[in-house]
C-alpha positions, 0 to 999 in steps of 0.5 A: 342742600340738606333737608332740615326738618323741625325736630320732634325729639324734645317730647321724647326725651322728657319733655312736656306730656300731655298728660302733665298738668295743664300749666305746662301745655302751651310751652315751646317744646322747640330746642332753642339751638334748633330754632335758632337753625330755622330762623337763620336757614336761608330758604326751607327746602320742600319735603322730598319726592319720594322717601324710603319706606324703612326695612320694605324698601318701598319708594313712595311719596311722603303723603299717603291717601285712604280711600274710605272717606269718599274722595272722588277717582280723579281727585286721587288721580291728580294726587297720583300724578303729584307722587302721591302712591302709597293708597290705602283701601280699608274696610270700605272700599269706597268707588272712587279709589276702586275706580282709580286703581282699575284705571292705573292698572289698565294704563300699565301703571300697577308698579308705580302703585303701592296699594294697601289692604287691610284686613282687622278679621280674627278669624284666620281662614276669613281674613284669606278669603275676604283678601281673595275677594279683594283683589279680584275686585280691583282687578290685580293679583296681590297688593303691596301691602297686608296691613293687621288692623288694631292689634293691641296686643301681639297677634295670635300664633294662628293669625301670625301663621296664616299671614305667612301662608298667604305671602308665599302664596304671592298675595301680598309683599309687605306686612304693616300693622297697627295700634293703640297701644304704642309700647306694642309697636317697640315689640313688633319692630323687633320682628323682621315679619312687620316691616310697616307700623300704622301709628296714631299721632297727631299735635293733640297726640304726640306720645309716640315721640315719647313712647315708641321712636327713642326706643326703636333700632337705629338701624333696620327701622320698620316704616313709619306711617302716622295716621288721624293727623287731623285727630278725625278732623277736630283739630280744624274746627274752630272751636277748637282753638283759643280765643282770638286765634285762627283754628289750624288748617288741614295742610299744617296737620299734615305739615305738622307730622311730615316735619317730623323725621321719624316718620316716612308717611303721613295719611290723610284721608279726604272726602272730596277735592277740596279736601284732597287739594288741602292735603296737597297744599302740605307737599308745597309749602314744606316743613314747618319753620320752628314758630309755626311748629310751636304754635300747631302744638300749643293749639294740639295741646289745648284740643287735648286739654278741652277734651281731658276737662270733657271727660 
């Protein structure tokens, strides 16, 4: 059966902006033919297995997990035996993913991982040696992934070629970077050297369905890989939903962008079982149907509303 996935193209293709007058936040943003498919499909089928991260060729699982919040070594072992295998081990190497990378290894199991390390260093020949020390620490010789963190502008010649340096060294496969500034991602896509972007999106912050994907190649894609799908965890809270209606759930974040077919991952980044489980749960209950889509960007419009009337 064909995966039908909830489209997330109408925003970037003129539909409603966030930064559009408050009025408008609250209207469907769901085709009516597309809805109409969902509604009439017999049976949602579940997100895929594994998924094909985009010009790296990579194989992972549609979720993706951080270890700097805290989560726990065994919570990320269950998540590992679910197919979840793209980790992300940022600034803070927290114990818990340290731990359960070391014990992966020693099981024989470092291929199945696709561990990423980043590195927001400007400084060429520190960025080098802190990814020594990195990889001496869990124990491997090179990660799967270097990602650049927070270039909001293109990176410097000197950290361009000091990359390049590195990968022939072996100490890494794959460059992924990341942004806040999302026309800077339709620049990086056109260089074969970045073959994963790190993108901000979320139900409060969808401009990268207007701003990056319509105007990405077709063919040849970097990977895609969205992150603060929770929006730091405020899109759960529950004062952050209108009056009379339940707040949203963590699963129906995470649902929410791997419903959306321009993306290959989506990253949650846990604290604790509990919060690992939630994440999980995404992965079983499966795209969204299109009135679910429609209510998770009503309450992600009126998070971002509340915040603009803040400010």
């Amino acid at each position: 059966m064909a995966k039908v996935r909830v489209a997330a193209k109408v925003l970037g293709q003129g539909g409603v902006r966030h930064e559009d007058s408050l009025a408008e936040i609250g209207k469907s943003v769901v085709e009516d033919g597309f809805a109409a498919q969902l509604r009439h499909h017999p049976a949602m089928p579940a997100f895929p297995n594994r998924v094909t991260l985009g010009r790296t060729g990579l194989s992972v699982g549609p979720l993706a997990v951080a270890g700097g919040y805290g989560v726990d070594d065994k919570s990320l072992l269950r998540a590992f035996e679910r197919g979840v295998n793209y980790w992300y081990h940022g600034s803070f190497l927290r114990k818990g993913m340290t731990s359960a990378i070391r014990q992966l290894v020693a099981a024989g199991k470092r291929d199945e991982l696709v561990i990423v390390l980043q590195s927001y260093m400007r400084w060429p020949w520190y960025m080098e040696r802190t990814l020594a020390k990195e990889l001496r620490l869990l124990g491997i010789d090179h990660c799967d992934v270097l990602l650049l963190g927070w270039y909001n502008v293109l990176p410097p010649k000197k950290i361009v070629e000091r990359v390049e340096r590195m990968r022939e060294k072996g100490m890494f496969r794959h460059v992924a970077i990341s942004s806040h500034n999302r026309p800077n991602f339709v620049e990086l896509a056109k260089d074969p050297r970045y073959g994963i972007l790190h993108i901000r999106y979320n139900a409060a912050h969808t401009g990268a369905e207007r701003d990056v994907f319509p105007k990405l190649p077709a063919d040849n894609r970097p990977g895609t890989v969205a992150y603060t799908a929770t929006r730091w965890g405020s899109l759960l809270k529950a004062g952050n939903a209108p009056k009379g209606e339940a707040p949203m759930r963590g699963r129906d974040a995470y649902r929410f962008v791997l419903s959306n077919p321009d993306f290959n991952l989506c990253m949650t980044g846990p604290k604790n079982a509990a919060e690992m489980d939630e994440a999980l749960a995404a992965l079983d209950e499966g795209p969204l149907s299109a009135e679910e889509n429609t209510r998770i960007r009503r309450l992600g419009s009126y998070v971002y509303g509340k915040a603009l009337r803040k400010g």
